[in-house]
PATI-864111 format. One record per residue (C-alpha): residue in one letter; chain; x, y, z. Coordinates in steps of 0.02 Angstrom, whole numbers. Example, Ala and Ser with C-alpha at 12.3 -4.5 7.8 and 13.67 -1.06 7.14 Angstrom:
ATOM residu chaine c1 c2 c3
ATOM A A 615 -225 390;
ATOM S A 684 -53 357;
// end
This chain:
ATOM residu chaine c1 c2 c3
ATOM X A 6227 -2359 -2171;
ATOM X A 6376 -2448 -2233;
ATOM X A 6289 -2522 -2411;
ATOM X A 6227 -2335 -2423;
ATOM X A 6413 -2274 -2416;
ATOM X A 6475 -2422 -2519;
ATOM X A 6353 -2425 -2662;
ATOM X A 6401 -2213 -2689;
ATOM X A 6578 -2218 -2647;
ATOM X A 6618 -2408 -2703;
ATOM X A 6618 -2363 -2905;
ATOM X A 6734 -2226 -2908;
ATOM X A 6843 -2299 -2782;
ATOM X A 6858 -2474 -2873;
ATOM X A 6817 -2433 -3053;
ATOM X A 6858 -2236 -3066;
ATOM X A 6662 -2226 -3108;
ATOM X A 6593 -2150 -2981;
ATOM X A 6381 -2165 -2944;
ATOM X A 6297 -1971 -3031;
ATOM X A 6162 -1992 -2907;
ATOM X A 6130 -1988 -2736;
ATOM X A 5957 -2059 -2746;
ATOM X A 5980 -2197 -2865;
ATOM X A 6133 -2246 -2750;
ATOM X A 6020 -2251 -2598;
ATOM X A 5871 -2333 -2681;
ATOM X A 6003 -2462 -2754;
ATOM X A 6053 -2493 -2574;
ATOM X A 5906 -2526 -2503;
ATOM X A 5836 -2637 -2655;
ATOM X A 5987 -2745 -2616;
ATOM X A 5971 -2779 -2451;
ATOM X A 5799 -2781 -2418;
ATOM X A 5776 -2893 -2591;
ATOM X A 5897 -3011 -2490;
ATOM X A 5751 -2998 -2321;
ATOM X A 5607 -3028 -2412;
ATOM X A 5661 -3194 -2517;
ATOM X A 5729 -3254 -2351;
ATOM X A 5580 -3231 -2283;
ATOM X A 5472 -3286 -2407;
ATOM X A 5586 -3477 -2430;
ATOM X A 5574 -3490 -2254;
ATOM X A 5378 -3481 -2277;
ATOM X A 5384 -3583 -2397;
ATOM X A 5483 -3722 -2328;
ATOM X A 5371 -3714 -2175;
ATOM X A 5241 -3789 -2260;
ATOM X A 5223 -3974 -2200;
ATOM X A 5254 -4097 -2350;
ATOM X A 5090 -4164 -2339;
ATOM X A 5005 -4003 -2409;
ATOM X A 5104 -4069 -2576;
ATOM X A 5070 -4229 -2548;
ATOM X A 4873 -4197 -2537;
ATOM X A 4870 -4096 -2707;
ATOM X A 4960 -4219 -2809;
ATOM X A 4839 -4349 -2763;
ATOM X A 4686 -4230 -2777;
ATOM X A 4762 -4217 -2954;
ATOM X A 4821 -4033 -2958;
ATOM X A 4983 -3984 -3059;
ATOM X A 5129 -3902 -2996;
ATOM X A 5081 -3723 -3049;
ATOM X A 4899 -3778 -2952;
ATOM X A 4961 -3839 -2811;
ATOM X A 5075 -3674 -2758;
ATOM X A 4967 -3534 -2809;
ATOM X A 4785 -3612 -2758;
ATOM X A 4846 -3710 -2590;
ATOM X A 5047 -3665 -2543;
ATOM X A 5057 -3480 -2573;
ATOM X A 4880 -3425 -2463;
ATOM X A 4970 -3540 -2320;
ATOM X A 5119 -3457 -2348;
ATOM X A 5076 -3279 -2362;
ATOM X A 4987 -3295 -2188;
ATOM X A 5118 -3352 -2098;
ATOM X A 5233 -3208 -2183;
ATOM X A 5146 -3067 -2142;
ATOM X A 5241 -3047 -1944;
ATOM X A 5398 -3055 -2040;
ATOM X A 5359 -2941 -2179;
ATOM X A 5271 -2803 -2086;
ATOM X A 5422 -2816 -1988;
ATOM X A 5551 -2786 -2135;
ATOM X A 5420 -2635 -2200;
ATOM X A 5429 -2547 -2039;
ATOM X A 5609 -2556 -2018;
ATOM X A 5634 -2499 -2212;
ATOM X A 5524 -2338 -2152;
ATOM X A 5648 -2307 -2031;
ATOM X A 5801 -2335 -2122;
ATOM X A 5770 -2216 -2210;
ATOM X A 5831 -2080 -2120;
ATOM X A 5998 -2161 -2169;
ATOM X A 5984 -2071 -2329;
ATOM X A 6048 -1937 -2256;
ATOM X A 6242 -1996 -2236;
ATOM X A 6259 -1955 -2420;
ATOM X A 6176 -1813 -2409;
ATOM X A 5993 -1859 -2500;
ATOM X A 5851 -1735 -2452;
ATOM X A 5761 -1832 -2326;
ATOM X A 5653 -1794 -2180;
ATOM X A 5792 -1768 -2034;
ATOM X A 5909 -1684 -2150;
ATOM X A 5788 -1550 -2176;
ATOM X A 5744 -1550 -1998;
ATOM X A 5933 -1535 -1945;
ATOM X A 5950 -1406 -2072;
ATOM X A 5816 -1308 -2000;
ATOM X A 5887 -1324 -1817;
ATOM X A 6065 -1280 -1900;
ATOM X A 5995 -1127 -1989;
ATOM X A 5848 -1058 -1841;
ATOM X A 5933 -1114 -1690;
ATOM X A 5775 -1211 -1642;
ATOM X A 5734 -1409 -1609;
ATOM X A 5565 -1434 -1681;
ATOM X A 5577 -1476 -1826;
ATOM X A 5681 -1615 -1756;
ATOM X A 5516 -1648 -1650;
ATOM X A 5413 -1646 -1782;
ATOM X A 5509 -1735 -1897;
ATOM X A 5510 -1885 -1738;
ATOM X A 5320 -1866 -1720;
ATOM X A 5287 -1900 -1932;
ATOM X A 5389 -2036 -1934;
ATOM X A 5308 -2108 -1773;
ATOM X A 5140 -2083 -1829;
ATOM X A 5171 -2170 -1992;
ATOM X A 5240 -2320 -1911;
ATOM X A 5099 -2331 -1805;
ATOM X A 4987 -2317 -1967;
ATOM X A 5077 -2470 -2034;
ATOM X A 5082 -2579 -1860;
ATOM X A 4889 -2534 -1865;
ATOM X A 4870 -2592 -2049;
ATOM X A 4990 -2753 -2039;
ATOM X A 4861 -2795 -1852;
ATOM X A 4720 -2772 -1961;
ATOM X A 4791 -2890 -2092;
ATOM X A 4850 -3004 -1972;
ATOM X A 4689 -3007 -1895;
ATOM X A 4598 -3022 -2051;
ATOM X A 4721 -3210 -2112;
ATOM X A 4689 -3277 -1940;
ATOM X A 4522 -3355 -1975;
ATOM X A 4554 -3497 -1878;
ATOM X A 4566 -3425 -1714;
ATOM X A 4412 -3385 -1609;
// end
């Protein structure tokens, strides 16, 4: 919430420029920090993979470029996926955040509604969609999980 409100109020504030859009302020935000998530997660992967991997391709005779994308990066992207789907699911939730700003989201509209009708569902409803969809991706990143783990019985 805090980069959203930074990133759209931190231009005109500093620089007496301040951000035209709401959306591209927002979609700045979150490119930022989830940008910063995902390569952590992905050196982390990376580094997790034991020396001798490397080790093996150089004396099988494969070249750098080889060695990452044919034996590394498989290794690598399996053990990522937790982390990842993770990051994804949280990035559906967050958002909602949009909202502080003032960007048409889902609960905006939804409190609008209650604020206009007097009446919570669409609050409900707007709860329900975004729990279905995050149960849509849990079920997709299980199945993909699933589907890497060939080594298990």
């Amino acid at each position: 919430m805090l980069q959203v409100i930074v990133v759209f109020y931190g231009p005109g504030l500093m620089f007496d420029y301040p951000m035209t859009s709401r959306f591209t302020a927002v979609l700045i935000a979150f490119i930022i920090n989830y940008a910063c998530y995902f390569s952590e997660i992905y050196r982390g992967g990376i580094e997790s993979i034991p020396k001798g991997q490397y080790e093996a391709a150089q004396v099988l005779g494969m070249k750098k470029g080889q060695t990452f994308f044919r034996i590394i990066l498989p290794q690598v992207i399996k053990r990522i996926i937790p982390p990842m789907s993770n990051e994804i699911i949280t990035l559906v939730k967050d958002t909602s955040l949009a909202r502080i700003i003032a960007v048409e989201e889902i609960i905006l509209v939804a409190q609008q509604l209650v604020n206009n009708y007097v009446i919570i569902w669409p609050l409900f409803y707007s709860g329900a969609f975004y729990l279905i969809f995050v149960g849509i991706l849990t079920l997709l990143f299980r199945f993909a999980e699933k589907k890497l783990n060939y080594y298990k019985v």
